[in-house]
TINU-546761 format. One line per 8 residues: number of its first residue (from 1); their letters; for each residue x, y, z of C-alpha. Coordinates in steps of 0.02 Angstrom, whole numbers. Layout:
N
NUM> a> X Y Z | ...
This chain:
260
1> xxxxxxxx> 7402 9314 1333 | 7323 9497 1286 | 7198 9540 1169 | 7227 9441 1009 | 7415 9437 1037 | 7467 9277 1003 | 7363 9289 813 | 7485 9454 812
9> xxxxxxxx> 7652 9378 851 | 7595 9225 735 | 7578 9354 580 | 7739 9433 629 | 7836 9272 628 | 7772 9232 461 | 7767 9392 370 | 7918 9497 432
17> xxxxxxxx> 8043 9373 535 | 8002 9207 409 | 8023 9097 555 | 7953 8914 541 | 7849 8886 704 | 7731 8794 789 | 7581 8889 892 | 7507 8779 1047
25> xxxxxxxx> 7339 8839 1127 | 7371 8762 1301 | 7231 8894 1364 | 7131 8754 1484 | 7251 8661 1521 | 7355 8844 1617 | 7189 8899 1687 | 7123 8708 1753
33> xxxxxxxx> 7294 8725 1839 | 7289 8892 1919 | 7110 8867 1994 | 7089 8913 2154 | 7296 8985 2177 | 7324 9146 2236 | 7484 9145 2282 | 7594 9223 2151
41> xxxxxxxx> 7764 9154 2176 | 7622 8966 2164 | 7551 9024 1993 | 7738 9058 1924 | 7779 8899 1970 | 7629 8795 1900 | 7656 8915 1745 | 7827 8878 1732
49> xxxxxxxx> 7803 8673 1730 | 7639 8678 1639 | 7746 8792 1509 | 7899 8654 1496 | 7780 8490 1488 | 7699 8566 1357 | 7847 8610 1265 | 7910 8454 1286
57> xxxxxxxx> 7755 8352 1224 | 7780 8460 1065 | 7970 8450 1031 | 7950 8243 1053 | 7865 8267 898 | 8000 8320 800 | 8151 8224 776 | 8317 8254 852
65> xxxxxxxx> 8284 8422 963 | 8403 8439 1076 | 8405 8620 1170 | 8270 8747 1232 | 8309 8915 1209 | 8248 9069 1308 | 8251 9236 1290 | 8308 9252 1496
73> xxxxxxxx> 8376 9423 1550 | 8481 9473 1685 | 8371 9553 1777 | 8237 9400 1771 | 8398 9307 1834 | 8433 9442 1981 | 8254 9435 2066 | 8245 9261 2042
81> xxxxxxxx> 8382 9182 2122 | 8534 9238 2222 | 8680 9316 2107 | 8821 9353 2225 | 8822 9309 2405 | 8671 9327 2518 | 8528 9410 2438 | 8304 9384 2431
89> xxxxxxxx> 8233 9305 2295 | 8093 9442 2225 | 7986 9340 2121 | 8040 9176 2031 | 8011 9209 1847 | 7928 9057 1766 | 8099 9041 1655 | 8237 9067 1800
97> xxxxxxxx> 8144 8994 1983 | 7999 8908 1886 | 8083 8785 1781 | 8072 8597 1833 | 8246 8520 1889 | 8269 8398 1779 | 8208 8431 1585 | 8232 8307 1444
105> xxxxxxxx> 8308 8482 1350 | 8480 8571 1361 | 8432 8754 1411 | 8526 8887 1332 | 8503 9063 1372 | 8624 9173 1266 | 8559 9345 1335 | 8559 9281 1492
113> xxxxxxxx> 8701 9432 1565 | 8601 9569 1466 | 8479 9696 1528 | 8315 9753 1387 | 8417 9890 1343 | 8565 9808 1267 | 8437 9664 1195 | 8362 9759 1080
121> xxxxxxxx> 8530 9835 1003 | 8563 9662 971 | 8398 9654 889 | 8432 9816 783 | 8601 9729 704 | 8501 9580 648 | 8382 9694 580 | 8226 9625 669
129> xxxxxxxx> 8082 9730 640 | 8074 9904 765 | 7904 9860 798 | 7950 9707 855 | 8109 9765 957 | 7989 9904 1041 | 7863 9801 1103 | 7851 9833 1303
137> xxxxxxxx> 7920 9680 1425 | 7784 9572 1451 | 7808 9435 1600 | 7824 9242 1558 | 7667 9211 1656 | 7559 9327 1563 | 7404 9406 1640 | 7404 9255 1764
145> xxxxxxxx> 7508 9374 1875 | 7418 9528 1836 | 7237 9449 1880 | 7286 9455 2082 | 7213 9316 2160 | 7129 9176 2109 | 7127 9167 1882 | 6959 9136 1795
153> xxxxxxxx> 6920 9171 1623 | 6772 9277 1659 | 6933 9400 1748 | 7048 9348 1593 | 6926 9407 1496 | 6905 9581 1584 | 7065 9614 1606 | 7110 9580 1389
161> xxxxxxxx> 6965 9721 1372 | 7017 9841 1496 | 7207 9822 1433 | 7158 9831 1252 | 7095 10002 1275 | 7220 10050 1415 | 7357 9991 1254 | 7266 10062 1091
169> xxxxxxxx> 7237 10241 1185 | 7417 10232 1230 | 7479 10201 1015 | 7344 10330 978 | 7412 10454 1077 | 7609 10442 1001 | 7655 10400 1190 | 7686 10209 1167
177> xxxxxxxx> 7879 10212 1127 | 7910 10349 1287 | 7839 10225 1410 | 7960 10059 1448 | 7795 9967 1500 | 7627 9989 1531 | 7482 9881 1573 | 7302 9864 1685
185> xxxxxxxx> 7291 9758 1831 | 7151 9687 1883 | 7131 9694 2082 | 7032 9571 2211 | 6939 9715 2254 | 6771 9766 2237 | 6693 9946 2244 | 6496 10013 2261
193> xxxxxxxx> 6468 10125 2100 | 6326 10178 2004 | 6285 10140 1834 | 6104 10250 1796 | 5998 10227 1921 | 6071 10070 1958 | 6187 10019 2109 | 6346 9937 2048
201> xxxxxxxx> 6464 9829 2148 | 6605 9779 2035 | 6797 9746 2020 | 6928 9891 2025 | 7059 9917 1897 | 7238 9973 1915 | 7331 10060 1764 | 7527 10063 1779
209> xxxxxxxx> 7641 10148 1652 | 7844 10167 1697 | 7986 10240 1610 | 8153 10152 1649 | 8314 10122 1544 | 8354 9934 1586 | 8189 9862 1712 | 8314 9870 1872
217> xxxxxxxx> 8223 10054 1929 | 8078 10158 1852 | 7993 10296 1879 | 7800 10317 1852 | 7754 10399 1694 | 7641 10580 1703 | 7491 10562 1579 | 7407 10708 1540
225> xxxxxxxx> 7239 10726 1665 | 7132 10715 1505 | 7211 10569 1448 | 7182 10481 1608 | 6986 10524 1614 | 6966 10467 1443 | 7040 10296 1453 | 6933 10281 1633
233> xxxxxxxx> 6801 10335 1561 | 6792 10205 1397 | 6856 10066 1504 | 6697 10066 1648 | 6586 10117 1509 | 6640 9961 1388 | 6693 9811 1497 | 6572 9735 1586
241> xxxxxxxx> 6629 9710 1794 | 6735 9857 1827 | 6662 10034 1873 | 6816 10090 1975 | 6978 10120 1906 | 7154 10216 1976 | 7314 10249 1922 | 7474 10172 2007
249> xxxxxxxx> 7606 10306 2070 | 7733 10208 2145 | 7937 10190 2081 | 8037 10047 2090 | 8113 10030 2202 | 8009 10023 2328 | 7879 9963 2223 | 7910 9825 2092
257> xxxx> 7840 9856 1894 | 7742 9715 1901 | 7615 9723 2036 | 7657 9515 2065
């Protein structure tokens, strides 16, 4: 999860949506898992059965639950498995491809057929939040798939940072609600820098913003060049292990949003 987020969602919950629920840190038990994977389509799939155990340890713990239900939309469904006919799986998402095959829980999926778009107009007629309904798509894997290679917390940890300021400069700026997702990535790549008279030799960041309409294209989104230096400029000057970052200009197609 990102910076504080899941303390964030919990007060939502509670204070605007008044939903009864029951928070799970299954932190060590993801990351023992994912040690030493680098394959991505591997970590959605260890995510995606670590994800239902867990759940499934929980709900035995309450009597007579019966059905999982996920928030799975079409186009998690279209680059995860074949739709019509003949077509390349994309990238399983830990709640289409990942699942286990057999689950003591009946799945249902009720905006299974809908794109983000049409999600959160159902969202505005049941009067959930706009803060809420605004929030960009973040993947069911987290920032397992946006660490590439192998996951550690000391590169969790960099990568919350990094994306916390990447985020806040973003809501500071007015900009948040014209992007349909943005978000840092942090790359297996390390760069020579300089840090005073020191020599540096740290990881590289990658900062990706899109516009889109429903996830299925997007377009890159044109900060302002100022913009861009500042948020470089706080993030290798506050986290700790990256003193290179750039700025991803590819569309999707070819490109995907999500860098795994």
């Amino acid at each position: 999860m990102r910076k504080n987020e899941s303390q964030k969602i919990r007060e939502v919950f509670d204070e605007k949506l008044a939903l009864n629920h029951i928070h799970i840190d299954a932190s060590e038990l993801f990351i023992s898992r994912l040690k030493n994977i680098s394959d991505p389509e591997q970590k959605r799939k260890i995510i995606g059965s670590t994800f239902i155990e867990v759940f499934e340890q929980e709900a035995k713990k309450i009597k007579d639950v019966e059905f999982l239900v996920q928030g799975t939309l079409y186009p998690d469904v279209i680059e995860s498995v074949s739709v019509k006919g003949s077509s390349v799986t994309i990238k399983s998402h830990h709640n289409v491809g990942g699942l286990p095959e057999k689950m003591n829980l009946k799945l249902i999926e009720p905006f299974r057929t809908l794109f983000k778009d049409e999600v959160r107009n159902v969202g505005r007629e049941l009067n959930i939040p706009e803060e809420f309904i605004q929030r960009h798509p973040f993947p069911g894997p987290g920032l397992a798939v946006r660490v590439l290679g192998p996951v550690d917390k000391e590169k969790l940890e960099m990568l919350r940072e990094a994306d916390d300021i990447f985020i806040k400069s973003i809501i500071d700026s007015e900009i948040y609600n014209d992007i349909w997702q943005a978000f840092a990535v942090l790359l297996p790549v390390q760069s020579v820098g300089v840090m005073g008279d020191a020599r540096t030799y740290e990881y590289v960041l990658a900062l990706r913003a899109v516009t889109s309409v429903d996830g299925m294209t997007a377009d890159w989104y044109y900060f302002e060049h100022d913009f861009l230096s500042n948020v470089s400029n706080k993030i290798i000057n506050k986290v700790r292990g990256i003193n290179r970052v750039v700025y991803d200009i590819s569309s999707k197609p070819p490109a995907t949003i999500e860098w795994e």
